[in-house]
ZAMARGU-4260 file (C-alpha; in steps of 0.2 Angstrom, whole numbers, plus 5000, padded with zeros to 4 digits):
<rodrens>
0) 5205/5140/5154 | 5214/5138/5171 | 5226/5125/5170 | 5232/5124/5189 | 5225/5111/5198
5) 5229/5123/5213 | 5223/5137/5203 | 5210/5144/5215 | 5224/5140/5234 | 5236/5149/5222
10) 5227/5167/5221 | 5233/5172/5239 | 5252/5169/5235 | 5252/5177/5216 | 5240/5194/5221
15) 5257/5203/5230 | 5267/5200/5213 | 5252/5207/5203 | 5247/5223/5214 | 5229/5219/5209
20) 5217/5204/5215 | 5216/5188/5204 | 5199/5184/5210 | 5190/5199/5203 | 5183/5207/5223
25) 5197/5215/5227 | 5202/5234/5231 | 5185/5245/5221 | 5187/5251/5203 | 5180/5267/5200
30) 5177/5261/5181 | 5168/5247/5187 | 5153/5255/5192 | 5137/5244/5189 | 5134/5240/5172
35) 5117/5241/5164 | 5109/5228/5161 | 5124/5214/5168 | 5118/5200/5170 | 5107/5198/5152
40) 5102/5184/5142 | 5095/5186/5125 | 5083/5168/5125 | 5087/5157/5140 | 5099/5151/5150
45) 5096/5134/5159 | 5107/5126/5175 | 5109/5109/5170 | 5125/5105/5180 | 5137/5110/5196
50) 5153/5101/5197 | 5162/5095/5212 | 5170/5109/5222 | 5187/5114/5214 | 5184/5110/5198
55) 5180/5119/5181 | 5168/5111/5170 | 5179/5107/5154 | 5179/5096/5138 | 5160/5095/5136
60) 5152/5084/5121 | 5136/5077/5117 | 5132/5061/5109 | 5122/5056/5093 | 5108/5051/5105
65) 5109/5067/5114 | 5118/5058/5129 | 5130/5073/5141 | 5148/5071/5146 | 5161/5083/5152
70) 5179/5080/5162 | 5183/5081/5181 | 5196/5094/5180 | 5205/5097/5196 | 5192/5094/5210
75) 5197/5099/5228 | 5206/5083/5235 | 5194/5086/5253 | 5180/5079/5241 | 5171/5063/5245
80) 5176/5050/5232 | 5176/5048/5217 | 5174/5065/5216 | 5192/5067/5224 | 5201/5063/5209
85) 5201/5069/5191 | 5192/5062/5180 | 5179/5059/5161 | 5162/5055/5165 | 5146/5054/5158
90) 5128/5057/5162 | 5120/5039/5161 | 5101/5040/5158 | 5098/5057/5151 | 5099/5061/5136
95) 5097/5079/5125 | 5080/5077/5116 | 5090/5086/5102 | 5071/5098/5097 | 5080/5115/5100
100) 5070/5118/5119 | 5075/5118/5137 | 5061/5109/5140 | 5068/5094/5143 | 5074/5094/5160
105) 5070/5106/5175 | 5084/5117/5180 | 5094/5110/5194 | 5095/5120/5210 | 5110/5129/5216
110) 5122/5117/5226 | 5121/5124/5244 | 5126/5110/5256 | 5143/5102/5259 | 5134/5086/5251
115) 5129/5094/5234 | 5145/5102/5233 | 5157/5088/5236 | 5149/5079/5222 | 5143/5082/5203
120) 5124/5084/5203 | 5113/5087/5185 | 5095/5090/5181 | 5096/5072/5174 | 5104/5056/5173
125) 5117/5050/5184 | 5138/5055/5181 | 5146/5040/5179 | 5165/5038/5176 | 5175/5032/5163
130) 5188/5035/5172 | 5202/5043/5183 | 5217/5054/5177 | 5232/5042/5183 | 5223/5024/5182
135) 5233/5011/5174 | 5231/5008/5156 | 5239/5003/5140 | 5242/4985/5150 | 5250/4990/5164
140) 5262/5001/5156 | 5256/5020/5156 | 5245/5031/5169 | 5230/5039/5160 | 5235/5057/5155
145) 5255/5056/5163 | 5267/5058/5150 | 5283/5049/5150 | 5300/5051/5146 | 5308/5041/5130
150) 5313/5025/5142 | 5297/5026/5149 | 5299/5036/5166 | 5283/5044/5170 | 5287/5064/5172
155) 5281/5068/5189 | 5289/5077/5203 | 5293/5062/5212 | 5303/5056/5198 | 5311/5074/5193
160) 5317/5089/5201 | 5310/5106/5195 | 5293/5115/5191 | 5277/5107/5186 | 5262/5114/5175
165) 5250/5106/5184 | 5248/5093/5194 | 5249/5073/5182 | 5234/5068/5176 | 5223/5082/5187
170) 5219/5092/5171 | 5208/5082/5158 | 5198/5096/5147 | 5193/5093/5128 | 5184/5077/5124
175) 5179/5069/5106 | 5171/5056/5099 | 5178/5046/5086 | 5165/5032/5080 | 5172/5015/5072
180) 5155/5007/5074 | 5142/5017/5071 | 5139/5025/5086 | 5140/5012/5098 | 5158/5011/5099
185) 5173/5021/5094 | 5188/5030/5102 | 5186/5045/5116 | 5199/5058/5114 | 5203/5067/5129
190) 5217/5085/5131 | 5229/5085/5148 | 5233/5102/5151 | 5249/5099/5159 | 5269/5101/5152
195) 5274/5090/5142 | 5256/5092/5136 | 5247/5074/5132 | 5231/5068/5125 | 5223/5050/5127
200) 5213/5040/5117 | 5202/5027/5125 | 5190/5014/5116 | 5173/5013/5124 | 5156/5005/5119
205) 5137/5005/5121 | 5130/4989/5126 | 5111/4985/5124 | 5105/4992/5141 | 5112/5010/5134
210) 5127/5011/5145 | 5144/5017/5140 | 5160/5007/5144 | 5180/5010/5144 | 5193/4999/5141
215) 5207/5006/5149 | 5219/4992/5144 | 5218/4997/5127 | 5219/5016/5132 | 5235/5025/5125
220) 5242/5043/5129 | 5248/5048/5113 | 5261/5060/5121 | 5272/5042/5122 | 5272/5038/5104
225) 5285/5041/5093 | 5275/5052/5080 | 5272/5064/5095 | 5290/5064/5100 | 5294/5067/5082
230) 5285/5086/5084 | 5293/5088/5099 | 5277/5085/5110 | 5263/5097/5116 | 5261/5110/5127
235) 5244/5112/5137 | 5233/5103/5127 | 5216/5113/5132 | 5200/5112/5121 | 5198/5108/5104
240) 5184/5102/5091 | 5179/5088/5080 | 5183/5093/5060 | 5171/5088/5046 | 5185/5075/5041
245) 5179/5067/5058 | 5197/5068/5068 | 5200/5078/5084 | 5208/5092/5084 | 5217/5102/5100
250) 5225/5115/5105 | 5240/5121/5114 | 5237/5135/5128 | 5254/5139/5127 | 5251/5155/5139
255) 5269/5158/5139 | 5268/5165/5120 | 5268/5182/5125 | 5282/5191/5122 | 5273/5209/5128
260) 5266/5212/5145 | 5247/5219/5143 | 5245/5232/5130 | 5262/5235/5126 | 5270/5233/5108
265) 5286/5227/5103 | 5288/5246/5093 | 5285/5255/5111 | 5300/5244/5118 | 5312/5248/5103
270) 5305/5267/5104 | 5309/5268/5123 | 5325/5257/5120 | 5321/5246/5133 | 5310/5232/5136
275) 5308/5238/5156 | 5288/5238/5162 | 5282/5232/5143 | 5292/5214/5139 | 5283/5196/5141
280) 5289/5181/5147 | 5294/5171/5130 | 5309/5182/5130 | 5314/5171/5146 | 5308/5155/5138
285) 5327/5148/5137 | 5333/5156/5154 | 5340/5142/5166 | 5324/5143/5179 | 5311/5152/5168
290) 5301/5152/5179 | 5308/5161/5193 | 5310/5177/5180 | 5294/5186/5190 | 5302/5185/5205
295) 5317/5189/5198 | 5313/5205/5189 | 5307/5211/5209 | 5322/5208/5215 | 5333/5219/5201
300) 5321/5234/5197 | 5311/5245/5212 | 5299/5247/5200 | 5295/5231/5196 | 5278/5226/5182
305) 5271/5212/5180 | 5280/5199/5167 | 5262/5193/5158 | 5262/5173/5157 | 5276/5172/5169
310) 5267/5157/5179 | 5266/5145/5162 | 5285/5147/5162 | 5284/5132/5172 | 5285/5114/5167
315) 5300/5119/5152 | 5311/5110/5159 | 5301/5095/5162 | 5294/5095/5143 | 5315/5094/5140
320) 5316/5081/5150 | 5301/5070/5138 | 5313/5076/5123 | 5326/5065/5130 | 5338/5080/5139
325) 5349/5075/5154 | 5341/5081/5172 | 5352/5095/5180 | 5352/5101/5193 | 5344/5123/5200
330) 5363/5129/5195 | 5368/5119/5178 | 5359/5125/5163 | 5351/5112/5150 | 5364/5112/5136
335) 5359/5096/5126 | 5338/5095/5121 | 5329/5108/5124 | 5310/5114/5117 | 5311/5125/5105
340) 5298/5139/5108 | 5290/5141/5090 | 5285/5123/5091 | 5272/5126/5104 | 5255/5135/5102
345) 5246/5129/5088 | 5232/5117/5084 | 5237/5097/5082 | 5225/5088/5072 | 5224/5068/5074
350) 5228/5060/5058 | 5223/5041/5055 | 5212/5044/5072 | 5210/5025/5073 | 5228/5020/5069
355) 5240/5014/5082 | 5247/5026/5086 | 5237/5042/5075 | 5246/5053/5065 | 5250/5071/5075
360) 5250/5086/5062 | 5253/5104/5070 | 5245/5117/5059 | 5260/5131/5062 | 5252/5139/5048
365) 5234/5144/5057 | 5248/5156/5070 | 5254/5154/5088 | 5244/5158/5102 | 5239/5151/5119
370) 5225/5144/5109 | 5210/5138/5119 | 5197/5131/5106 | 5198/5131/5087 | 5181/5128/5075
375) 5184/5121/5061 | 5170/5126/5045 | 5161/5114/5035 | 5171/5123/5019 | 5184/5116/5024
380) 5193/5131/5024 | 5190/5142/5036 | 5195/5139/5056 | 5191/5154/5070 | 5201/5152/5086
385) 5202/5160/5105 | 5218/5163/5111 | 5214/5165/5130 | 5225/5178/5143 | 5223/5195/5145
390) 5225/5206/5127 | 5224/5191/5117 | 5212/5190/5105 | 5204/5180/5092 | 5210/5176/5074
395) 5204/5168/5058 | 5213/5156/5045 | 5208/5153/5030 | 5215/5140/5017 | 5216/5142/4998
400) 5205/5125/4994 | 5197/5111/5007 | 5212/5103/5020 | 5208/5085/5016 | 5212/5088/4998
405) 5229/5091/5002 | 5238/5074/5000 | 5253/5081/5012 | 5243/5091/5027 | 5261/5099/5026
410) 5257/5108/5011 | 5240/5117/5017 | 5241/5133/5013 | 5235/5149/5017 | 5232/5165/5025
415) 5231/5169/5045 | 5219/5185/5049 | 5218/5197/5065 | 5202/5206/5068 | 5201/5223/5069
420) 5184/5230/5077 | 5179/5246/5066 | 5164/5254/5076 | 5175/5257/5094 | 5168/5274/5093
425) 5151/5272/5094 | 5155/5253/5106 | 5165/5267/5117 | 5158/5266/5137 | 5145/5256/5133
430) 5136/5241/5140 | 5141/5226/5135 | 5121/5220/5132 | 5120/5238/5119 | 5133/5235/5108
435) 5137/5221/5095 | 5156/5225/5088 | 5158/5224/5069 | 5174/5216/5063 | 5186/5218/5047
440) 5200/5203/5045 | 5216/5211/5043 | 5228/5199/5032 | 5242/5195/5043 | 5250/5185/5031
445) 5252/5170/5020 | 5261/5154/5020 | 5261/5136/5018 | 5260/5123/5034 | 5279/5116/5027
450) 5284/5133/5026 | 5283/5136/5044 | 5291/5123/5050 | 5307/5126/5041 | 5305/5144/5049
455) 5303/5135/5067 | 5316/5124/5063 | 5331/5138/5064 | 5327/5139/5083 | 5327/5121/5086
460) 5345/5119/5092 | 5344/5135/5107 | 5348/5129/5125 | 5349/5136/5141 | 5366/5138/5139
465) 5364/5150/5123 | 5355/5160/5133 | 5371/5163/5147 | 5383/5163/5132 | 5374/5177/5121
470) 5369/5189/5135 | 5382/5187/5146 | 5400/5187/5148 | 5399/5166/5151 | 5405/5148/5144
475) 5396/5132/5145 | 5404/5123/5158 | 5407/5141/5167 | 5398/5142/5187 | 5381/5149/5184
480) 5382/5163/5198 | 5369/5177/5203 | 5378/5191/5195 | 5378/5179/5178 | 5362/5176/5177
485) 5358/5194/5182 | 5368/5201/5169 | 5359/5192/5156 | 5341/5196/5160 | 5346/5213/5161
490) 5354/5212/5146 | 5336/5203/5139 | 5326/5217/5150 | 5334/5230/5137 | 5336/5224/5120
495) 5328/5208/5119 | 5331/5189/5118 | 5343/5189/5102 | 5341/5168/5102 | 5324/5171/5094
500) 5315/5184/5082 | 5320/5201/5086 | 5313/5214/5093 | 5319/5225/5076 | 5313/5210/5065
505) 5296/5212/5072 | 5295/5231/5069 | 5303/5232/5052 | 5291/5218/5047 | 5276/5229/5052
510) 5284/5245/5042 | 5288/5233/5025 | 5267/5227/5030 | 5262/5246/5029 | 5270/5249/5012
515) 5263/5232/5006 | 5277/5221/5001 | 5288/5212/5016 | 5305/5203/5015 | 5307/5183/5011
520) 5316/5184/5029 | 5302/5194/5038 | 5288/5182/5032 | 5291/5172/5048 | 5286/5185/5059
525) 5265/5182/5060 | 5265/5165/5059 | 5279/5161/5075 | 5273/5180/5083 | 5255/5183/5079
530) 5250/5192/5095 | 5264/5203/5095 | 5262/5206/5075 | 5246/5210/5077 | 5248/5222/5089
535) 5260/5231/5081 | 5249/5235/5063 | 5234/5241/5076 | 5223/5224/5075 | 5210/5222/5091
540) 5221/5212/5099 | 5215/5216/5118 | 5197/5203/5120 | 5198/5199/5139 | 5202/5178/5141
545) 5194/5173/5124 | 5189/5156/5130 | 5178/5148/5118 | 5174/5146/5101 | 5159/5135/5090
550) 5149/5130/5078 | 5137/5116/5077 | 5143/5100/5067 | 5133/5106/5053 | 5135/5123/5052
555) 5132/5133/5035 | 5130/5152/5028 | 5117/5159/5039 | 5121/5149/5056 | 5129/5155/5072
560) 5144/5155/5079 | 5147/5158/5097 | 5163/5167/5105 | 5165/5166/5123 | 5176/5181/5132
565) 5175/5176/5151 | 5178/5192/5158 | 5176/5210/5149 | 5188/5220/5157 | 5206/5221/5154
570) 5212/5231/5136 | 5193/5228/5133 | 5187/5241/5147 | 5200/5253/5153 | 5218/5250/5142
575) 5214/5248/5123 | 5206/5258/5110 | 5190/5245/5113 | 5184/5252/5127 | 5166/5243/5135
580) 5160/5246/5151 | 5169/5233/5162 | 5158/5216/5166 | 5170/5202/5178 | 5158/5190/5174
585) 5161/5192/5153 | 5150/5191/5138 | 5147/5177/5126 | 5143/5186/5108 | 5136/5178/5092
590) 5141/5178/5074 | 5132/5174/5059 | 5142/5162/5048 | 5141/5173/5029 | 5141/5167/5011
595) 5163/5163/5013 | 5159/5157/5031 | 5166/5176/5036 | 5159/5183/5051 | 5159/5201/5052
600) 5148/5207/5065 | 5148/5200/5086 | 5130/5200/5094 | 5132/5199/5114 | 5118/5186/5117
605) 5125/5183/5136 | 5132/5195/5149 | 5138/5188/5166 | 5134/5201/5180 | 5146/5211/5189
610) 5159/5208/5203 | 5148/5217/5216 | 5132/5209/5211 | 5125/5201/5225 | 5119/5180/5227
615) 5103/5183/5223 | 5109/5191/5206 | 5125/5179/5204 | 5118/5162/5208 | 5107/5162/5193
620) 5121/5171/5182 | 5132/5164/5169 | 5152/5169/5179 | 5168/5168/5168 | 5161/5157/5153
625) 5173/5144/5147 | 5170/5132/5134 | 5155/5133/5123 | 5150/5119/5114 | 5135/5121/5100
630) 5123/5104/5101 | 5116/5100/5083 | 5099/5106/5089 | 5107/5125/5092 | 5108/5125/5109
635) 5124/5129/5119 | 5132/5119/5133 | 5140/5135/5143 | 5156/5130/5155 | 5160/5139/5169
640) 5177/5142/5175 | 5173/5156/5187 | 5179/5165/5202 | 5161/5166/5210 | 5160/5184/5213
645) 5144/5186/5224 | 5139/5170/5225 | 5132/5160/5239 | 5141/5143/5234 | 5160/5140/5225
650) 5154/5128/5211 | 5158/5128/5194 | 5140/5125/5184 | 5135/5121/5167 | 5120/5128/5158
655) 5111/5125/5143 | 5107/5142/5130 | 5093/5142/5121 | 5094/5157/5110 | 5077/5166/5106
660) 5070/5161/5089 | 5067/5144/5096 | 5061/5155/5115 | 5043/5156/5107 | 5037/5150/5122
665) 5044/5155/5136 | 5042/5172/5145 | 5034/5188/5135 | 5040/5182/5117 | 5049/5196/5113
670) 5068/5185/5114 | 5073/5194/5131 | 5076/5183/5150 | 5061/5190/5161 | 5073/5184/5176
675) 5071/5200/5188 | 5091/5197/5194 | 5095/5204/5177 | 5099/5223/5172 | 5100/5226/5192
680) 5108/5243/5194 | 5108/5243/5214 | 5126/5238/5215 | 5143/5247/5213 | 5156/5237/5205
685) 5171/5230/5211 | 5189/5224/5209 | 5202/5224/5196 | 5209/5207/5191 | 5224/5203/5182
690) 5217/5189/5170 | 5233/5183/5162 | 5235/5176/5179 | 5229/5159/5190 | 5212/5162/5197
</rodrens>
């Protein structure tokens, strides 16, 4: 998900740092020749939306009567209003006939004038607002989705000095549904991706004529209540999912997890004795200006690399600042409240959905990541998530009996998995459309929900100030000069953050989870450093901006599951042990939910086409899938949160997948798209793209 609302005007000022183009047509690849068969869609694939130029298309949902809505995120503020501003809307008039078939609306055309782009067009139905990121609610007290401090400041730049994740209430993404009348009224949900993180609830109805309504004096941002403060807020709320016990649930895309910079492991660092060229920014979590640590790093090595999540450093110091810390100034560190890292990067169920306020319960125990979209299974058990960036990857947790039945979601307990794809040999240089990846689940570990919050717990009292005082020779209340904070990144840089799990914690706790049998202390390690755990025992821990993740509401053994990976390159195409032939426009594969809701083998069902493809192939193309959402019917709302490539227009578009056991009428029967764009081999490819970075 791209959190920025300047995301795209941002591209230009990050390509020097990264020496390669973020927007995926930059200098030519010589391993992104054209791929076979990229574009492809197994069944169809259906325009059914563009939104307003400058936007993503985020936080989709249907209806029980088959009615659209999705968020406004970030549109370009030259837009005509109401498309100007952030926002949650819905498409008033149409609705889903719910029969499993594209036939119900004819596919919208591509939006080629400064009118259609300016605006959010669909195939049906008009997009109506419920309303705007920063309109007044919670009589007259709050702005939606702008989270505030404990006296009630609202956290904005105007209000603060320092950086900013995101622009206040530009970002709404994930939206749920929770009914408290049947399914004419109830509560929306909606995630800000921002620092401090937030999520509104709003109450809206259905009155007789069929049309939705907000009350936006009742609307709350739950980031103000005190249970939220109680967990120490959230980070980047992104997408999420409704659970079978009918509360949403969202996740924290906490990008700045990562504590190794693209395929390095945290062994190569403490092999090489130093952390030059391989370490991530979390190690800089507590420096005084993380954020400035890429910039930084330029400034103190020739041979400076790229610091992966660097960017999502920003917005720390404002998330200190809704803890309740004094503002400082650039030069004085924060010495009093300060976020503790473990608490950020996990999925947040809401508890008592209709209380006031609901009940927030982090799940520490499903792993830290920069998780984009969770799926929780009708057993109860088992939940799949996407931890989006470059080398991430995609993980499974699975619970030893149903969630609900715990009395204290505190006590949930179970065991976190990392998959490790077995058949990269024969998957090796091929194209995407040829090759369905088999899985094994590799135990990471196992722990209960309370367990890892005592854990997370030892690290809530770290400052700014530790991080002076333990890597260089400093005392609180000393100046904080150049040459200090020099000295302690380079003191970081080589051996590691010592504030925080160490660099020798991790790799003892892989050797102890080779020989089968790891320390009381070293338990911690997966759950608060999954990535870089998972990395270090061999797991596939290099899918390319894993993005989405779902199941229909329903889903049982023998239904699908859908993983979207919005661009296959990366670890996935040139770095890893995975190695596919490189597609910009990325893949969304299918699993089969098995007998223990397990899923074991990927079926690509969707490849975008390449960077080179030309408009007449990209127009019609799936680019950089986002959020997918799976309608009760089986088809597949696909987001789009893409750089364009070679198309003719800049919009963002949704489409409708139909996969191809209900394609029986369509085309030549035999499950494939007969569009003649797809499988054009005409074109070189083009352009390397950093995808831990803002588009």
């Amino acid at each position: 998900m791209v959190e920025f609302t300047r995301r795209r005007l941002m591209a230009t000022s990050v390509a020097a740092a990264l020496g390669a183009s973020v927007s995926g047509v930059g200098a030519a690849a010589s391993d992104d020749a054209n791929t076979p068969r990229a574009p492809f869609v197994r069944g169809e694939l259906k325009r059914f939306s563009s939104t307003a130029l400058g936007a993503e298309v985020t936080g989709p949902f249907v209806f029980e009567d088959g009615t659209p809505l999705y968020s406004l995120q970030h549109p370009s503020e030259d837009n005509p209003e109401p498309y100007n501003k952030s926002g949650i809307g819905y498409f008033n008039g149409f609705q889903f006939s719910m029969e499993g078939h594209n036939d119900d609306f004819t596919e919208l055309s591509t939006p080629q004038t400064s009118e259609e782009q300016g605006a959010i067009r669909s195939a049906g139905g008009e997009y109506e607002f419920f309303a705007h990121g920063g309109d007044v609610i919670n009589g007259d007290t709050q702005r939606l989705g702008v989270a505030q401090t404990p006296d009630g400041t609202d956290i904005t730049l105007e209000q603060f000095a320092g950086t900013m994740y995101g622009d206040p209430a530009s970002n709404p993404d994930c939206n749920q549904f929770v009914p408290t009348n049947g399914n004419n009224a109830g509560y929306l949900f909606t995630n800000w991706e921002n620092s401090p993180g937030n999520i509104s609830r709003i109450p809206i109805s259905r009155d007789e004529n069929g049309e939705w309504n907000a009350d936006l004096d009742g609307a709350i941002n739950l980031a103000n209540t005190e249970p939220f403060r109680d967990i120490g807020g959230t980070r980047i709320n992104c997408y999420g999912d409704l659970t079978p016990w009918d509360t949403m649930i969202s996740a924290e895309e906490n990008y700045s997890h990562t504590r190794v910079s693209g395929m390095a492991t945290v062994g190569n660092i403490v092999e090489h004795g130093t952390g030059k060229g391989r370490i991530g920014a979390c190690q800089f979590w507590n420096r005084p200006n993380p954020s400035e640590i890429q910039s930084a790093v330029e400034e103190y090595y020739d041979d400076a690399w790229t610091v992966q999540g660097w960017w999502a450093m920003s917005g720390i110091e404002f998330l200190a600042y809704y803890l309740g810390a004094d503002p400082t100034d650039s030069t004085t560190p924060i010495g009093d409240t300060y976020p503790n890292p473990y608490r950020y990067g996990y999925f947040v169920d809401i508890r008592n959905p209709t209380a006031d306020p609901p009940q927030p319960v982090k799940y520490y125990v499903m792993g830290r990541a920069a998780w984009e979209a969770p799926d929780i299974q009708n057993d109860l058990r088992t939940a799949y998530g996407c931890s989006d960036g470059a080398s991430k990857g995609i993980y499974k947790f699975v619970a030893d009996r149903p969630i609900p039945s715990y009395r204290d979601p505190m006590d949930v307990s179970g065991t976190l998995y990392a998959p490790n794809v077995t058949n990269e040999a024969a998957a090796k240089h091929e194209p995407p459309a040829d090759v369905s990846l088999e899985l094994e689940w590799l135990e990471l570990g196992h722990a209960t929900n309370r367990e890892v919050e005592s854990w997370i717990a030892e690290y809530d009292h770290v400052t700014q100030a530790d991080y002076l005082a333990t890597h260089a020779e400093w005392t609180e209340g000393d100046p904080v000069t150049d040459a200090v904070l020099e000295a302690a990144d380079r003191e970081v840089v080589e051996n590691g953050n010592q504030n925080y799990i160490t660099n020798e914690e991790i790799v003892e706790w892989a050797e102890q989870y080779e020989e089968g049998e790891v320390d009381e202390d070293l338990r911690r390690v997966p759950f608060l450093e999954a990535r870089a755990a998972a990395k270090e025992i061999g797991a596939t821990i290099e899918f390319n901006k894993a993005e989405g993740v779902d199941s229909h509401d329903r889903a049982t053994p023998g239904d699908p599951v859908y993983f979207a990976i919005s661009a296959l390159s990366d670890g996935m195409s040139d770095a890893g042990d995975l190695q596919i032939e490189r597609v910009d426009g990325g893949v969304v594969y299918r699993g089969t939910l098995e007998h223990d809701y397990n899923v074991s083998t990927l079926e690509p069902v969707i490849v975008g086409p390449d960077a080179s493809d030309p408009a007449d192939v990209a127009d019609n193309a799936l680019i950089n899938v986002d959020n997918v959402y799976v309608m009760d019917d089986e088809r597949v709302l696909c987001c789009e949160d893409a750089d364009q490539l070679g198309r003719s227009y800049s919009n963002d578009c949704l489409y409708v997948y139909q996969p191809e056991e209900t394609d029986c009428s369509h085309g030549n029967n035999d499950g494939w798209d007969d569009n003649p764009g797809n499988g054009n081999d005409d074109y070189p490819g083009k352009g390397p793209r950093d995808d831990d970075q803002p588009r």
